[in-house]
N, C-alpha and C positions, 0 to 999 in steps of 0.2 A: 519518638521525635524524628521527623524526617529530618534527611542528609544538606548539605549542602558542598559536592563533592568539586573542588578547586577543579578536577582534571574533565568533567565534564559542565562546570557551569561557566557563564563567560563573566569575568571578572577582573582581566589585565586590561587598562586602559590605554590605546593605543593611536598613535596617526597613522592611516596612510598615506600613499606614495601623492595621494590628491590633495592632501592636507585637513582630510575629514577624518572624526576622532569618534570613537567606538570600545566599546569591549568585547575580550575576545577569551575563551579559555584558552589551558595552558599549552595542548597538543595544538589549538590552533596557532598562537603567535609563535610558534617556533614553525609548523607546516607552512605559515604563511608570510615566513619572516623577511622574505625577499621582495615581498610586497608592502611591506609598512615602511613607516620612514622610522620608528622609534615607539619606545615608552612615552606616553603622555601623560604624567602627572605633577601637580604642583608642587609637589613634596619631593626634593631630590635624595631624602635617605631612601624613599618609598622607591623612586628607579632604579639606586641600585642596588636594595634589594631585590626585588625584581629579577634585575639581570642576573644578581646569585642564584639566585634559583633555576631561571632557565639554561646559566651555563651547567649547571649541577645535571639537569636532565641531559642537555645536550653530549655530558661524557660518559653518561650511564647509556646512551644510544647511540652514538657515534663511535667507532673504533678511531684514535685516536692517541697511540701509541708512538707515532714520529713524525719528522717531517712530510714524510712520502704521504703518509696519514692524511694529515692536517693540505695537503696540496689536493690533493683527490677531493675533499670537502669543498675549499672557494673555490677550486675549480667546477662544481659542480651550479655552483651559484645559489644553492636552497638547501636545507637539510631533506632528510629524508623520512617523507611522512609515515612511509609503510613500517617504519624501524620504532619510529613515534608512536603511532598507533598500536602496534606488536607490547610496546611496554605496557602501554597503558592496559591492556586486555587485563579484567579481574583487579586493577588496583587502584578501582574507584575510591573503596573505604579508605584506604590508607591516604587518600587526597581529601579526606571529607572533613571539613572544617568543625562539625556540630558530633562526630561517633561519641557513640557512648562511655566508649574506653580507651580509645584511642586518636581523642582530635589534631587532629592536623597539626602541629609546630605547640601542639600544649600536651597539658596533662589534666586526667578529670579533676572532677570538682573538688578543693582540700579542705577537709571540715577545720573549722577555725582560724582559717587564713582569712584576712580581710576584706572584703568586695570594694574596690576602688572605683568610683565615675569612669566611665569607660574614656573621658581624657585623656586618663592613667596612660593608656598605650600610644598616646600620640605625644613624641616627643616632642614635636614643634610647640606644643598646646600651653597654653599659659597655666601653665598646672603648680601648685607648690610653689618652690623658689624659681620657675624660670619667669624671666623679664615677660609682662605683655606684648612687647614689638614683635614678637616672632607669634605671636596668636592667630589662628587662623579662623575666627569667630566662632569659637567654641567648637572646635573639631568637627566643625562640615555638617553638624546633624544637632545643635543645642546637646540634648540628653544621650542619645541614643546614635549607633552607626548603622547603616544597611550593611548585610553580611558579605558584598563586595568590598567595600572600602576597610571592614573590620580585617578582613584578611591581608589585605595590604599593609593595613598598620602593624600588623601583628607581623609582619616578615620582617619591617623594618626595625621592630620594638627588639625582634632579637639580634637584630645585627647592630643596632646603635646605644642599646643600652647602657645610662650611665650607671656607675659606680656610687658608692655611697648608700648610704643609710641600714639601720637591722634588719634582717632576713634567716631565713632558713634555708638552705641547714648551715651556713655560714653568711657572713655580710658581703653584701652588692658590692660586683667587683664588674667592672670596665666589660662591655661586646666584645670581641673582634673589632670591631669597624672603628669606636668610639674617638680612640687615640690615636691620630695623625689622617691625614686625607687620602682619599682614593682616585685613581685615577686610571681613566679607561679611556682605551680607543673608538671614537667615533667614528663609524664607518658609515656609508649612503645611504643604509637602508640598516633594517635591522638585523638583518643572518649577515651584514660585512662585520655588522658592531662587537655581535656574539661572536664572530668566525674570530675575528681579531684579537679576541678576550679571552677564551677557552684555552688557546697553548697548547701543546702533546705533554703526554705521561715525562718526555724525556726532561721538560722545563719546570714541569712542577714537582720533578725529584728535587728540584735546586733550594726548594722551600716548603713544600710537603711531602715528603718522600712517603710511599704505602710502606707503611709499617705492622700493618695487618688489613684482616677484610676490610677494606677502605667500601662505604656504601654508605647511601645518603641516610637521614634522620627516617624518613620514613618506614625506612625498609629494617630498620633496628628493633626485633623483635625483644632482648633482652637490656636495655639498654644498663650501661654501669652508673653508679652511686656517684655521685658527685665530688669533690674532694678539693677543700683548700686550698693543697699545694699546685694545683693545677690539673686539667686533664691532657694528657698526650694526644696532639692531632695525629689520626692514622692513615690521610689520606686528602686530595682533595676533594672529595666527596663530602666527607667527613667535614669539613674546614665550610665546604659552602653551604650547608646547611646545619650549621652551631645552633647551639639551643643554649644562648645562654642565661634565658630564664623559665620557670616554671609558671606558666601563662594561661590561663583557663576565662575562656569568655562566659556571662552570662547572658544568655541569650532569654531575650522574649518569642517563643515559637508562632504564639499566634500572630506577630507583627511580621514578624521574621527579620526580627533587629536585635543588635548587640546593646545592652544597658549598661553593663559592667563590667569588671573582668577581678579576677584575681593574680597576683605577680608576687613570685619570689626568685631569689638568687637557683641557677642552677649550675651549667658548665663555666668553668673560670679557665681563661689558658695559663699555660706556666710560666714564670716572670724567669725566663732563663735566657731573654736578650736575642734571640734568635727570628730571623726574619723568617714569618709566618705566610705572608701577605702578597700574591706579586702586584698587587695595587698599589701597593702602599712607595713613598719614598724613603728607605731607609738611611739613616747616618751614625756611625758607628759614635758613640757615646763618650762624650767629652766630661761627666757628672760621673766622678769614685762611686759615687750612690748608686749609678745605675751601671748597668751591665749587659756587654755584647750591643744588639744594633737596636737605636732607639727610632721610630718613625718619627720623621717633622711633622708641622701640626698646620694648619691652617692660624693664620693672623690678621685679626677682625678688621685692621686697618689696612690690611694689605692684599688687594688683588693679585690673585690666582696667575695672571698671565706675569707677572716680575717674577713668578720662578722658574719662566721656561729655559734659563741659563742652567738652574740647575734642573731642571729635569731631563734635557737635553744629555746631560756632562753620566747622568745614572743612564742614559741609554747606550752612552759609550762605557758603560762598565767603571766608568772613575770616580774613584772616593763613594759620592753616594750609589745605591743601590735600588732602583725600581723595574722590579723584573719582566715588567708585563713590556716595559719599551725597551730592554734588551732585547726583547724575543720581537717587536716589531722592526728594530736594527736588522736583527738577525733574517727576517721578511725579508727586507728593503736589499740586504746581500744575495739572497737567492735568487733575485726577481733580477739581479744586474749580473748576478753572475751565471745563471740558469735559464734564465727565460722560459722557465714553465709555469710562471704563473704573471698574472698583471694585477697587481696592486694601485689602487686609486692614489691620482697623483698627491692631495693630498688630504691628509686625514685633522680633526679636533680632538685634543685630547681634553676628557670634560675631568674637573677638579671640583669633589664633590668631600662633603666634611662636615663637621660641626665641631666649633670648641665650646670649653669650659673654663670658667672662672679660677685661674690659679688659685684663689683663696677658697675658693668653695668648689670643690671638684666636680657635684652633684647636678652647679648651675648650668644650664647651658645660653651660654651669650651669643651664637650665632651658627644657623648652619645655613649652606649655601651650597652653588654648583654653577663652575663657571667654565667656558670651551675655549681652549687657545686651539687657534687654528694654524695646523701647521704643515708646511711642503715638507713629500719625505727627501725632497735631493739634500736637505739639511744631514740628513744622516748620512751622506755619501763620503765627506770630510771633515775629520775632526778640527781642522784648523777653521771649519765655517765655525762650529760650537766655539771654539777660540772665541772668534768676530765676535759674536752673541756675548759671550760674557762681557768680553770690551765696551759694547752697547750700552749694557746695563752696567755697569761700572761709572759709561759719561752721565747715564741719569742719573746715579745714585750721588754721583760729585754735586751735579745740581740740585739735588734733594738737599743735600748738608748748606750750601750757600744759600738757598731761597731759607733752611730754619735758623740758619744765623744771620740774615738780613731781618727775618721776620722777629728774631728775638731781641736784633741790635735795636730794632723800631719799636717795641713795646718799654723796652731798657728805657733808652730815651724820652720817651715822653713821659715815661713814673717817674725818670728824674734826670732833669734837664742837665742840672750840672755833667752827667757823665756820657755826655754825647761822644765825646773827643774816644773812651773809653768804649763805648757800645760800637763805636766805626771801627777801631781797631780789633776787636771782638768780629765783627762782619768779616774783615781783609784775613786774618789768621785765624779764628777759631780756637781750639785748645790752643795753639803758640802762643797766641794774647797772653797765656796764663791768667785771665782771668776767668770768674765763676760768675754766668747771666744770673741774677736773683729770681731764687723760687717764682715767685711770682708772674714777672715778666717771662719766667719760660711756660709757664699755666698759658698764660692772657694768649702766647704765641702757637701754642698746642692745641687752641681750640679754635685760631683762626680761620681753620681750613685753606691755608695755601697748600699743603702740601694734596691732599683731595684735588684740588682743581686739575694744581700739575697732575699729578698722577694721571688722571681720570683721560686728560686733553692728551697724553702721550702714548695710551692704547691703541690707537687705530695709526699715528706711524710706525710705532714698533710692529705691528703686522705687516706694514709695509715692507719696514726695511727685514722683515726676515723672508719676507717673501722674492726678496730682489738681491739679497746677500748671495745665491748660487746664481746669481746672471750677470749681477753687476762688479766690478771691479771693490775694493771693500773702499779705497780712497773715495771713490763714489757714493757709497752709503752711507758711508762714514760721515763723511761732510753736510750730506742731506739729514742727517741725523742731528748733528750738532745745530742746523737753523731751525730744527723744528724745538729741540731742545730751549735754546734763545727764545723763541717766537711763545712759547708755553709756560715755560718761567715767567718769561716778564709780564705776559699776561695774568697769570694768577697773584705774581707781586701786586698787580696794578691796581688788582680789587682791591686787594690789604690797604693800600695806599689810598685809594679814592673814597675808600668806607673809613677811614681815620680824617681827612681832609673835610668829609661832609661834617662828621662830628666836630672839625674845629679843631684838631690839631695844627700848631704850629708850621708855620711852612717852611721856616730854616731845617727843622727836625725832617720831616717830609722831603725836603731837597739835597738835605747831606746823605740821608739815608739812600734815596732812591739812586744818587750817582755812581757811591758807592759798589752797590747792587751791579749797576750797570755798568760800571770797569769790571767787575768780575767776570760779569758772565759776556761780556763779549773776549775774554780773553780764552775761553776752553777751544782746544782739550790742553792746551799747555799748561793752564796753572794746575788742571784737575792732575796732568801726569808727575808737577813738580811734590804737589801734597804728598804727606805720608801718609801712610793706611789707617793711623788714629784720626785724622783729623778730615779726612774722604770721608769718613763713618761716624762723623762729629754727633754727640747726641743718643 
């Protein structure tokens, strides 16, 4: 069977800097990475596996032991092809997707193991118990993959694999990647994005410290047995190229397409609480059940840029913990206190994930990848990350009034008698001491006001973080609170006019809407009189 070897055929698909999209191998997108704008695929577990990979190569040929390291690189402005090329010399097979005994990120063929639709490896795929809305019409190929896009699913399949169901030699246990979000620096091109992501040996002792021959998957000629309780990461090499299933493609040679695959459980990490990840956003564990630092998760209803308060708060090292924007802190200090390097004024940081069904761990109900764009002078003072949480504090006051407005309104019109009741419910919230009825909080749950607002307050919250280090904060501040006003009552307005058509009452409609509207022209004062239960009402 001929080869199909990742390190000479071209299969990463890419933009460049002109916005024409191509594929390229692996020694190329890293030689030419100063020239791309990025990974270009639809599939964002697929980029960043990807980027694992080529950061993997990037420290297996970059010396990159410290700062001084890591400054010599972006200042260079492109990796270094002759060091890239140097690796690759003789270790074609060990890249080759199809070897006999050795393929690429799998294991051969296992007699009695079950050949699954080659869907199997496409987690997005409407495969099993996941929902169709994430379907990508049958995995891009009806039956079969081409052996470029098979290898991309297969990088992703090991880094996102879920948990759940019997396997050998013990039961399907969670990726790396699966459990909580990732998040990386976007930089202009593609060697800022790596350069930015990669870190020196001195930062990834902070969470993969080499604890022996740390070296990637491919270059493991004995590798060890797999084991329950966990296997011990030894390294970031080791960590960026996890194997945590036994993966074997069936390929048709004469089409030269992937038909099937076979998948079992293989590497599992240890449940010993400890931050593995510098992607990840760490939060030390509030759940007796669980232990040491738990990664946050992505939440289906909740866009990605509401947590740049906290993502911001782990780059100053507080409470939570995401290492990869420490060590861009740690940049954004050298560059003002050294000036030997220049860092782009400002960078996206992309928040890339999928979750799963609390009741069915197996399921996957959403994965996504979204970029808050952000100035680094943000990082220059902790008292701006202050401002910021403050920001997202006055939204989140108006989030609780628009769903007690929204639920006092459903209240009401189920049952007219307790209008008097549903308004005092709008003005207090939990104070009211009363309980909105099941129902009416469903009927108000699936309104979508809360979507509208949200959705309409994205693009000034970039604003105002963009203008927080220039402008005074009473000035952002203020501008923040009309556009807050101006998006509330907007997204109230639909609720209201979509009830109206139907023929709702207009006393109901007019008590309600006043109501609303002495609230919320009254922030930030009543948001700051509220207590913390009832700011978080719901």
């Amino acid at each position: 069977m001929s080869g199909f070897s990742l390190w000479t055929e071209a299969w990463i698909p890419v933009e460049d800097l002109d916005g024409r999209l191509r594929k390229v191998s692996l020694p190329e997108a890293l030689s030419q990475a100063h020239l791309l704008r990025g990974i270009s695929d639809p599939s964002p577990l697929i980029t960043v596996a990807l980027h694992r990979l080529l950061l993997a190569v990037v420290l297996r040929t970059h010396r990159l032991a410290n700062s001084a390291d890591w400054e010599r690189l972006w200042n260079a402005g492109r990796f270094d092809s002759e060091a890239i090329a140097a690796y690759g010399r003789g270790r074609e097979e060990q890249f080759d997707l199809l070897h006999p005994t050795r393929p690429f990120y799998q294991v051969p063929f296992m007699p009695g193991e079950k050949v699954h639709p080659v869907a199997a490896l496409a987690l997005e795929a409407a495969s099993g118990n996941n929902p169709a809305l994430f379907d990508h019409g049958l995995v891009e190929g009806d039956t079969v993959l081409p052996l470029d896009r098979a290898a991309c699913y297969l990088l992703a399949h090991q880094a996102f694999a879920v948990g759940g169901g019997v396997s050998k030699p013990f039961n399907r246990m969670d990726a790396p990647l699966t459990k909580g979000f990732i998040v990386e620096i976007v930089g202009r091109n593609l060697f800022e994005t790596l350069a930015l992501n990669v870190m020196t040996r001195q930062y990834w002792d902070q969470v993969t410290p080499v604890i022996d021959d740390d070296r990637p998957f491919w270059e493991e000629h004995n590798p060890p047995e797999p084991v329950k309780e966990g296997t011990v990461v030894r390294g970031p090499l080791h960590y960026l190229t996890w194997q945590s299933r036994q993966v074997h493609l069936i390929v048709d040679q004469e089409r030269r397409v992937v038909t099937g695959c076979q998948i079992a459980q293989r590497y599992c990490l240890p449940k010993d609480g400890r931050r593995v990840d510098p992607g990840k956003c760490y939060v030390k564990a509030e759940d007796k059940r669980e232990e040491g630092w738990q990664p946050r998760r992505l939440q289906k209803d909740r866009a990605a840029w509401r947590l740049t308060h906290v993502l911001l708060q782990s780059a100053l090292g507080d409470k939570d913990s995401t290492l990869v924007l420490t060590w861009l802190a740690a940049l954004r200090q050298r560059e003002k206190q050294l000036g030997t390097i220049q860092l782009p004024r400002s960078v996206s940081l992309a928040v890339s994930g999928l979750t799963t069904d609390p009741k069915r761990a197996a399921k996957i109900e959403l994965w996504r990848r979204e970029e808050i764009h952000l100035p680094l002078t943000i990082l220059d003072d902790p008292d701006l990350v202050k401002r910021v949480w403050t920001l997202m504090e006055d939204a989140a006051w108006v989030e609780s009034l628009l769903r007690r407005s929204t639920e006092a309104l459903f209240w009401a019109l189920a049952e007219r008698h307790q209008l008097r009741v549903a308004v005092n419910y709008l003005h207090l919230g939990r104070r009211a001491k009363v309980q909105v009825p099941a129902e009416a909080a469903n009927v108000a749950r699936g309104d979508g006001v809360l979507l509208r607002y949200w959705a309409a307050m994205e693009a000034p919250f970039r604003k105002a973080l963009f203008e927080l280090p220039e402008k005074s904060f009473d000035q952002v501040r203020s501008e923040w609170h009309e556009r807050l006003r101006q998006n509330a009552r907007a997204a109230f307005a639909v609720t209201l006019n979509a009830q109206r058509a139907a023929g709702a009452p207009w006393e109901i409609l007019s008590v309600i809407h006043d109501g609303f509207g002495r609230r919320i022209a009254r922030i930030p004062a009543d948001r700051e009189e509220e207590t913390d239960d009832d700011r978080n009402d719901g």
